[in-house]
C-alpha positions in Angstrom: 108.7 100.2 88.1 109.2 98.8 84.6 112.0 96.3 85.2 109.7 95.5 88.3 107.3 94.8 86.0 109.1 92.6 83.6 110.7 90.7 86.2 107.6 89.3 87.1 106.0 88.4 84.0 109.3 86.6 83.0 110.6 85.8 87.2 113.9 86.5 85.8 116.2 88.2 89.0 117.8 90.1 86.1 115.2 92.7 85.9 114.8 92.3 89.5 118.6 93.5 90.1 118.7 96.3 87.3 115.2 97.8 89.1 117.5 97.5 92.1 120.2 99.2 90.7 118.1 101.9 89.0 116.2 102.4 92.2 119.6 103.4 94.3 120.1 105.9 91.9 117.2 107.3 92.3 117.2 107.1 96.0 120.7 109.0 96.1 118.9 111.6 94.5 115.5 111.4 96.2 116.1 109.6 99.6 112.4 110.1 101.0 111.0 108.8 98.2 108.6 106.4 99.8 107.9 104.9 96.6 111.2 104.6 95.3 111.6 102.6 98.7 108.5 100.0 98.5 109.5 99.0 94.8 113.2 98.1 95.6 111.0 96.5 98.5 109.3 94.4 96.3 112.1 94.0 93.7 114.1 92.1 96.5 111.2 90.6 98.0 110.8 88.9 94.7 114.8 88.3 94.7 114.4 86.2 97.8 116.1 89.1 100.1 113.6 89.0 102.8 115.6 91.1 105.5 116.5 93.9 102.8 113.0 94.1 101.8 111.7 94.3 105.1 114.2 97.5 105.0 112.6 99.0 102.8 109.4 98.0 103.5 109.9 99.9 106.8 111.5 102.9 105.5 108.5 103.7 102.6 106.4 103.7 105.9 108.0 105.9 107.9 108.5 108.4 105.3 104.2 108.2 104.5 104.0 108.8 108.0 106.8 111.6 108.6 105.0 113.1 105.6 101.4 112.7 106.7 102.1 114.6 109.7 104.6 117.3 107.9 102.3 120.7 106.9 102.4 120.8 103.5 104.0 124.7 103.3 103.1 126.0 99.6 105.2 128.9 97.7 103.2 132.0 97.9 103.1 132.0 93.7 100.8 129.1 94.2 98.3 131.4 95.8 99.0 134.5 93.0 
């Protein structure tokens, strides 16, 4: 989100692509990470890479809506 950040202020695609690189990373680790998914959105949004925004643009929303309708199931020590 910081190299999202600082892209803008400076609209350098330099940020832009690191923020895209850092956020693969993350989403090999964390693949319904809607977030993750809406900033690399943006990121290449503001890279000119409407088609591979719209990408993930659609994924962040189908994971808020896979996860609105998932029951949230909590460990029993929650409860202790």
């Amino acid at each position: 989100e910081t190299l999202e950040k600082i892209g803008a202020m400076r609209m350098d695609d330099q940020y832009f692509d690191a923020a895209v690189q850092t956020l693969n990373l993350v989403l090999d680790k964390l693949p319904d990470s809607a977030s993750a998914w809406n900033h690399a959105g943006v990121c290449l949004k503001e890279m000119g890479k409407a088609e591979m925004a719209k990408t993930c643009f659609d994924r962040a929303r189908d994971i808020r809506l896979w996860k609105k309708d998932k029951p949230i199931v909590r460990k029993r020590e929650e409860y202790l």
